[in-house]
C-alpha positions as a Markdown table, in Angstrom:
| # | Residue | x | y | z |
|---|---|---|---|---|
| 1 | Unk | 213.7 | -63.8 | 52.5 |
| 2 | Unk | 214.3 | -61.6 | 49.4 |
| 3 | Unk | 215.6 | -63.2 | 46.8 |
| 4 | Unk | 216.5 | -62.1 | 42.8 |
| 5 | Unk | 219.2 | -63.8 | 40.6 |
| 6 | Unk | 222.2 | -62.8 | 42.6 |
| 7 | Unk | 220.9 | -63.9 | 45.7 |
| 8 | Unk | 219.5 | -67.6 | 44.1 |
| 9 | Unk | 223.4 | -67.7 | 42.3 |
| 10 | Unk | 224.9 | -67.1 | 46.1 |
| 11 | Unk | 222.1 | -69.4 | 47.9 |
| 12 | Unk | 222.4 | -72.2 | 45.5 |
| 13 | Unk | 226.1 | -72.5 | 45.3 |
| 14 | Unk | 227.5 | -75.6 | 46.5 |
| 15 | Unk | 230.9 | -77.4 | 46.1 |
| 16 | Unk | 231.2 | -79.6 | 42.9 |
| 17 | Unk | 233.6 | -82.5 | 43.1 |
| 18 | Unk | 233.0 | -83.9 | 39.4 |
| 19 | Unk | 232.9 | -81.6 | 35.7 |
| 20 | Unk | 232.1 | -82.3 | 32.4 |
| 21 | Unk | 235.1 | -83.1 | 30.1 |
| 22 | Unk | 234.1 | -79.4 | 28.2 |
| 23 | Unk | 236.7 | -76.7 | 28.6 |
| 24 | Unk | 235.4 | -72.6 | 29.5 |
| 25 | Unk | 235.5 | -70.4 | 26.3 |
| 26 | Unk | 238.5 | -67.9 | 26.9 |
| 27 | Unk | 235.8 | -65.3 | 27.1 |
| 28 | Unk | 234.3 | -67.4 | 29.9 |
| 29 | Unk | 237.2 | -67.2 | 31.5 |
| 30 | Unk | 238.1 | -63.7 | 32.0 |
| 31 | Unk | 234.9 | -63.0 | 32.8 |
| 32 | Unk | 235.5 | -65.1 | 35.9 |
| 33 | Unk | 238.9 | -63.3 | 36.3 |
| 34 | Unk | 237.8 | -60.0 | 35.8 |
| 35 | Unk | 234.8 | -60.3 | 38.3 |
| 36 | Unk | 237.6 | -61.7 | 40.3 |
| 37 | Unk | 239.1 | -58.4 | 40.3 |
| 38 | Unk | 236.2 | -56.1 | 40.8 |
| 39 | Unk | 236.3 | -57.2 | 44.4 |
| 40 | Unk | 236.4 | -54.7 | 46.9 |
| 41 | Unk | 240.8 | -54.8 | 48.4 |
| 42 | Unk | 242.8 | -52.6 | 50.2 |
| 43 | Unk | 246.0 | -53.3 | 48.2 |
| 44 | Unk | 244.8 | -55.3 | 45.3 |
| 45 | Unk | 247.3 | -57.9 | 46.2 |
| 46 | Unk | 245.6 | -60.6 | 44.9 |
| 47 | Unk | 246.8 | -62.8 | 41.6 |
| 48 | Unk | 246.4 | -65.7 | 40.1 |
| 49 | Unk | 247.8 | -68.6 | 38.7 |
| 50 | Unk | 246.2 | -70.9 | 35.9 |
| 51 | Unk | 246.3 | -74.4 | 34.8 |
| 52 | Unk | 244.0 | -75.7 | 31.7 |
| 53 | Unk | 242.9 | -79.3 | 31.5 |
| 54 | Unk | 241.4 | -81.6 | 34.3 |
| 55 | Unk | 243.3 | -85.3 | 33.9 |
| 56 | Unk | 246.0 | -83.9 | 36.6 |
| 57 | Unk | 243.5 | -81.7 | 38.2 |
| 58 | Unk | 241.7 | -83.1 | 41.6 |
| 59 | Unk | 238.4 | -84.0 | 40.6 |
| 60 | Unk | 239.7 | -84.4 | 36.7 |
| 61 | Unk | 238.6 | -80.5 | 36.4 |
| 62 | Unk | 239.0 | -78.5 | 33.6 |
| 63 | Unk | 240.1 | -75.7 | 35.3 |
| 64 | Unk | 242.5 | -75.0 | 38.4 |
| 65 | Unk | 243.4 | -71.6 | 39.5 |
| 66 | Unk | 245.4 | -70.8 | 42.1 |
| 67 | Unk | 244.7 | -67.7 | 44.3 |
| 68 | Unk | 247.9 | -66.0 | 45.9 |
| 69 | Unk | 248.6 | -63.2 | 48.2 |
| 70 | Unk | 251.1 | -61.1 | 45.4 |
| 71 | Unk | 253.5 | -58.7 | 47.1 |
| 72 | Unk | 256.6 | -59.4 | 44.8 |
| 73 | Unk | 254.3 | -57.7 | 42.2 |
| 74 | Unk | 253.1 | -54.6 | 44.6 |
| 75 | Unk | 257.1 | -54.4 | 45.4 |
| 76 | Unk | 258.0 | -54.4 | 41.7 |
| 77 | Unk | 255.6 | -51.0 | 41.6 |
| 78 | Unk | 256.9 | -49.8 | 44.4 |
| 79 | Unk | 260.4 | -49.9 | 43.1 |
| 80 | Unk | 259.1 | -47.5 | 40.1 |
| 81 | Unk | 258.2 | -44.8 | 42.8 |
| 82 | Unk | 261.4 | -45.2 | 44.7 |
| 83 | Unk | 260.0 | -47.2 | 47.6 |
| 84 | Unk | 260.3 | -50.5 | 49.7 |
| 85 | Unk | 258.3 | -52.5 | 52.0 |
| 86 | Unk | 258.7 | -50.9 | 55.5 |
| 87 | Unk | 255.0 | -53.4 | 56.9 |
| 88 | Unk | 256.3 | -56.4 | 58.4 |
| 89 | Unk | 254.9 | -59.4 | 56.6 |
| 90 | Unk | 251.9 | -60.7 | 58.8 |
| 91 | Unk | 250.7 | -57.2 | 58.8 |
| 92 | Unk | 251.1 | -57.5 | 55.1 |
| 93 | Unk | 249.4 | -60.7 | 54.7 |
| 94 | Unk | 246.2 | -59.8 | 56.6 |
| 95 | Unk | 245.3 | -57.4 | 54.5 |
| 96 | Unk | 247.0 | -59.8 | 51.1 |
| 97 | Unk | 244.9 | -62.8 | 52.2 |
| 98 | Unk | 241.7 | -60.1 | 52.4 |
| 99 | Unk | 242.0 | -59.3 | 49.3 |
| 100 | Unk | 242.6 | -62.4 | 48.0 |
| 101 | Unk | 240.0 | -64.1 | 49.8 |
| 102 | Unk | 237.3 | -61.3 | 48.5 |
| 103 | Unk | 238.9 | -62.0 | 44.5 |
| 104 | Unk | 238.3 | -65.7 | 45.0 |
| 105 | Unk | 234.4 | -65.1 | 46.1 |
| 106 | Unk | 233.4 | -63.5 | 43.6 |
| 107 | Unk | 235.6 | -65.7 | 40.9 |
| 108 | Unk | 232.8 | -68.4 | 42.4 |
| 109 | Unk | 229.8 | -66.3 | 42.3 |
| 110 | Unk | 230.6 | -65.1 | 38.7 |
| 111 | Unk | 230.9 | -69.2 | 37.5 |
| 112 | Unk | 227.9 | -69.9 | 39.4 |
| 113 | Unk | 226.0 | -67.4 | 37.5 |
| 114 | Unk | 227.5 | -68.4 | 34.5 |
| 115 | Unk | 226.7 | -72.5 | 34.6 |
| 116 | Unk | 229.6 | -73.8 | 36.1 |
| 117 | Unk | 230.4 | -75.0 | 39.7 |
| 118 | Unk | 233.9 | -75.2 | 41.5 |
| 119 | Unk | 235.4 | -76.4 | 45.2 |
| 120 | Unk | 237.7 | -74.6 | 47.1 |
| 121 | Unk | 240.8 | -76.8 | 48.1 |
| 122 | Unk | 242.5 | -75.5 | 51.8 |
| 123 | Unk | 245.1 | -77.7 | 51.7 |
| 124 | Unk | 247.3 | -75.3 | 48.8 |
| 125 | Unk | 248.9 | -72.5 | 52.1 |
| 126 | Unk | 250.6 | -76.4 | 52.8 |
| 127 | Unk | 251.9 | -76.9 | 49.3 |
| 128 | Unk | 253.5 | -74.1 | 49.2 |
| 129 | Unk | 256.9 | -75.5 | 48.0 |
| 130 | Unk | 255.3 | -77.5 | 45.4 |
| 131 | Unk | 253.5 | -75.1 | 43.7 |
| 132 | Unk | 256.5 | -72.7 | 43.6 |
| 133 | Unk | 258.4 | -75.3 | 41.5 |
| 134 | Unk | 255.4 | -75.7 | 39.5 |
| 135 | Unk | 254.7 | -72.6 | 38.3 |
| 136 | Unk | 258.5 | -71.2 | 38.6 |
| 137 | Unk | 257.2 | -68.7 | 41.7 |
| 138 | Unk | 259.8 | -65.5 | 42.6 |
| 139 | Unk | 260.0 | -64.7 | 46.3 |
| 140 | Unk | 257.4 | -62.7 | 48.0 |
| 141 | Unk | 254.1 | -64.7 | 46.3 |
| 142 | Unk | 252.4 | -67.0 | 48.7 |
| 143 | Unk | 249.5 | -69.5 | 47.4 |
| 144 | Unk | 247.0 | -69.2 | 49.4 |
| 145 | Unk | 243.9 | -71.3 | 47.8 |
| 146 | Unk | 243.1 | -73.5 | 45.0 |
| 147 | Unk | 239.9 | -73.9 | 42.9 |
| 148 | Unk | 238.8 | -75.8 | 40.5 |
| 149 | Unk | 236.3 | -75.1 | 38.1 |
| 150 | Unk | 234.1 | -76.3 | 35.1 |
| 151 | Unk | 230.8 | -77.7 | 33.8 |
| 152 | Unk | 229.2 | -79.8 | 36.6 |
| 153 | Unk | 228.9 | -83.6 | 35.9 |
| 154 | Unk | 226.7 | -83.9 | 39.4 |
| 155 | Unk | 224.4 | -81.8 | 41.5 |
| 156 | Unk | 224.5 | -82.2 | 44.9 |
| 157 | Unk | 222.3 | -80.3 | 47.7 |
| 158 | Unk | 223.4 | -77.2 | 49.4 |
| 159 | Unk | 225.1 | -77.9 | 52.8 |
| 160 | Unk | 223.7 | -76.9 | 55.7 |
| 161 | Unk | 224.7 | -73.7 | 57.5 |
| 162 | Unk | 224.2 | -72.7 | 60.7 |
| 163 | Unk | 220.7 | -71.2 | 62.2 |
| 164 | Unk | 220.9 | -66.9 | 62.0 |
| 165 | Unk | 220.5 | -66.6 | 65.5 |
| 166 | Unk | 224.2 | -68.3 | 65.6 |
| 167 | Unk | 225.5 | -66.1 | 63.7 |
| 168 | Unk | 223.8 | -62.5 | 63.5 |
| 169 | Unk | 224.7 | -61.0 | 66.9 |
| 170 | Unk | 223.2 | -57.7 | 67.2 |
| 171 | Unk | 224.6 | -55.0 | 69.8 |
| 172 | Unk | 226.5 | -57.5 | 71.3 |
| 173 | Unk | 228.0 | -61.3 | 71.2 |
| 174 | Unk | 225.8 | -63.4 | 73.1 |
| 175 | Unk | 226.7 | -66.1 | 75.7 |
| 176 | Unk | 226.5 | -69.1 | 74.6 |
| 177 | Unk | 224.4 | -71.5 | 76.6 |
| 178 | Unk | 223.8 | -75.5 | 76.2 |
| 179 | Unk | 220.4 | -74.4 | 74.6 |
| 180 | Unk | 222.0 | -72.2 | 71.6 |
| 181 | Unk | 224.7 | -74.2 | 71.1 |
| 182 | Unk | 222.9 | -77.6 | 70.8 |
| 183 | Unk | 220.3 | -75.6 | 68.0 |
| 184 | Unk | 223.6 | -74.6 | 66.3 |
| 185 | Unk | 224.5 | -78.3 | 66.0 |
| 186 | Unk | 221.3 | -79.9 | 65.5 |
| 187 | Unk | 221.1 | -77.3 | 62.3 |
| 188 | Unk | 224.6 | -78.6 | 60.8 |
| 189 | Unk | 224.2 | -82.4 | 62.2 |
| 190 | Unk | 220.6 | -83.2 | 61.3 |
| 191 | Unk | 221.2 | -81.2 | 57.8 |
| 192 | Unk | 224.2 | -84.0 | 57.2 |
| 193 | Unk | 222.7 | -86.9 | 58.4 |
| 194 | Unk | 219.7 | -86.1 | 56.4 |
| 195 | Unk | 222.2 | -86.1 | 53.0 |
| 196 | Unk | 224.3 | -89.1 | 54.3 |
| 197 | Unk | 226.8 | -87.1 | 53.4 |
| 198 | Unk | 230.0 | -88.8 | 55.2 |
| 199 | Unk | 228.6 | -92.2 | 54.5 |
| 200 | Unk | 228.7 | -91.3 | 51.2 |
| 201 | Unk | 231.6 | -89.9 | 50.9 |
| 202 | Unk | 233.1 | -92.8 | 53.2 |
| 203 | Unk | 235.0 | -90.6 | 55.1 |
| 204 | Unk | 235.6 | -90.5 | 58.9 |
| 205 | Unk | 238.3 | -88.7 | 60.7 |
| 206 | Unk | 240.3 | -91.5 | 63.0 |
| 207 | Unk | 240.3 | -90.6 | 66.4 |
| 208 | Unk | 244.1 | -90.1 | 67.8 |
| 209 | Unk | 245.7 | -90.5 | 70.8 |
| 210 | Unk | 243.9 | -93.3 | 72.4 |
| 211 | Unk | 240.4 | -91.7 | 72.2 |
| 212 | Unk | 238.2 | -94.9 | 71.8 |
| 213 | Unk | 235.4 | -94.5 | 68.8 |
| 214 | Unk | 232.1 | -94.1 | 69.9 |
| 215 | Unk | 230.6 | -92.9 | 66.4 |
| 216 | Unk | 229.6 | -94.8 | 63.4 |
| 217 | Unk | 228.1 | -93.4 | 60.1 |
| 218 | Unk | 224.9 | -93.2 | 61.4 |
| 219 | Unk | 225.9 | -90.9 | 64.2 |
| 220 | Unk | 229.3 | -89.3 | 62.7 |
| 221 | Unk | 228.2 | -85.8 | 61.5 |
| 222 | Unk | 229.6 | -82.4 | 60.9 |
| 223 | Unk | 230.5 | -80.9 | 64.2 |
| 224 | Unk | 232.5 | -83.9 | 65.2 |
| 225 | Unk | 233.9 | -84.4 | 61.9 |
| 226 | Unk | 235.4 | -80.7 | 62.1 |
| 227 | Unk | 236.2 | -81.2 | 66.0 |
| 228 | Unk | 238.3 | -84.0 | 65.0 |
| 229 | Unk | 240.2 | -81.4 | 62.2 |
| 230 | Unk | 240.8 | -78.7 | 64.8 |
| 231 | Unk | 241.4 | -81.2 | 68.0 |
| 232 | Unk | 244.0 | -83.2 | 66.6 |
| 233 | Unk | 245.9 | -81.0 | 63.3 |
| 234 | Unk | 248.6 | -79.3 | 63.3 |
| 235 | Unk | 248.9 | -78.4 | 66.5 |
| 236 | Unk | 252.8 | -76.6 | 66.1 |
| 237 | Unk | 252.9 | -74.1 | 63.8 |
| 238 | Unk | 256.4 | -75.0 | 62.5 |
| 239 | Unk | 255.4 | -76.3 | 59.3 |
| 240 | Unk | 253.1 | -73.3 | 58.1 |
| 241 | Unk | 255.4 | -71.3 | 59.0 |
| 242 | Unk | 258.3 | -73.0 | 56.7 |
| 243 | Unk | 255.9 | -72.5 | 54.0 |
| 244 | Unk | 255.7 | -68.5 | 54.2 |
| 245 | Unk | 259.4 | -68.6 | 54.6 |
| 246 | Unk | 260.0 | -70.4 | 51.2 |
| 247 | Unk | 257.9 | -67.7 | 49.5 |
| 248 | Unk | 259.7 | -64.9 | 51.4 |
| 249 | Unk | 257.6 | -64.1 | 54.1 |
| 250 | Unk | 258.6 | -63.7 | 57.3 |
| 251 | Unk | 256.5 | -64.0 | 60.6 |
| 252 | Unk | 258.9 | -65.7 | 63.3 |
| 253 | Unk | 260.8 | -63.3 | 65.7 |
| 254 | Unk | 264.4 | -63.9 | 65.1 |
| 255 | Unk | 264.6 | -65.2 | 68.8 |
| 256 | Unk | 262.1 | -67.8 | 67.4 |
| 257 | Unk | 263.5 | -68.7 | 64.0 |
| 258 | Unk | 267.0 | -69.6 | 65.8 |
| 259 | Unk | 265.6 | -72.5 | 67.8 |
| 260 | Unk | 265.3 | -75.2 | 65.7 |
């Protein structure tokens, strides 16, 4: 494999769960931002909200941004020119969360390459309500990710990924037999156990409704661990969807939205 200091930034990039008490420069700072916002979007609809010093912050980080799909901005500009939003909001947040999504990246790339490490938290598109009080959100601005950020105080191994083979289909998707998908798992699952990573971590997923337990952290590894996530979580969409609708977004049909 080819490698030069982008690709070693990108390959060596892990999640970092502890920092340094040292707070980014400003200049360090909107470098990150400003890489942020060289990523490639289709309506630059991502922006970002900031908040300096890590005793509040998970993992006591110096840094916490959080990364939102931004219309109520887009629709301020559009007002100049004498338009309004015609798209209907999940068409609008496909391409808003792109282009978020693409601004975070690089945020994460740019800190690696500058020293510092950072961890994505998923759980913010659920804490929607929250963070508008917090940072006094209009309508029409959805929080989509957080990340922290800062000086590691640890460094941990790069995860496992997947083998190529499954996920590089060339000319067409493949089938999936027993054989590829057990190399697929062995890859993530062997790479985990190796690390002791949930053992570590002390975290295993309980198993609901009745399932006995047949795993123990000698055995519990990553496929399971995120089977149990997508198995058993949020299985009604009800309470994502009250989170778009506090920020203004709407993506039930009005049949829909008049049932509960």
């Amino acid at each position: 494999m080819l490698t030069n200091p982008v690709i070693e930034a990108l390959m060596n990039r892990k999640s970092i769960r502890a920092y340094t008490e040292q707070m980014p420069s400003d200049e360090v700072i909107e470098t990150v931002v400003r890489a942020g916002q060289q990523a490639p979007f289709a309506f630059q609809y991502g922006s970002l909200l900031l908040s300096k010093g890590g005793a509040r912050h998970p993992f006591k980080a110096p840094l916490l941004f959080t990364i939102c799909v931004d219309s109520h901005r887009m629709e301020a500009v559009m007002e100049r020119r004498n338009w309004k939003i015609r798209m209907n909001d999940l068409s609008l947040l496909v391409f808003g969360i792109q282009d978020a999504t693409l601004m975070a990246e690089n945020m994460v790339i740019a800190a690696e390459s500058l020293g510092m490490g950072s961890c994505f938290l998923g759980a913010a598109p659920y804490q929607a309500m929250s963070i508008i009080r917090k940072y006094k959100l209009p309508k029409r601005v959805f929080p989509l990710v957080q990340l922290t950020m800062g000086y590691p105080a640890e460094n941990p191994p790069t995860r496992p990924r997947y083998p190529l083979e499954f996920c590089l289909f060339e000319s067409r998707y493949p089938e999936f037999t027993d054989e590829l998908v057990g190399r697929g798992m062995s890859k993530m699952d062997d790479g985990y156990l190796a690390q002791d990573y949930y053992r570590r971590a002390n975290y295993q997923i309980p198993l609901e409704d009745n399932r006995p337990e047949t795993y123990d952290f000698g055995t519990y590894s990553w496929t399971e661990h995120i089977s149990r996530k997508v198995g058993q979580w949020q299985r009604a969409p009800q309470e994502i969807l009250e989170q778009f609708e506090a920020c203004g977004f709407h993506l039930r049909l009005e049949a829909d939205a008049g049932e509960e």
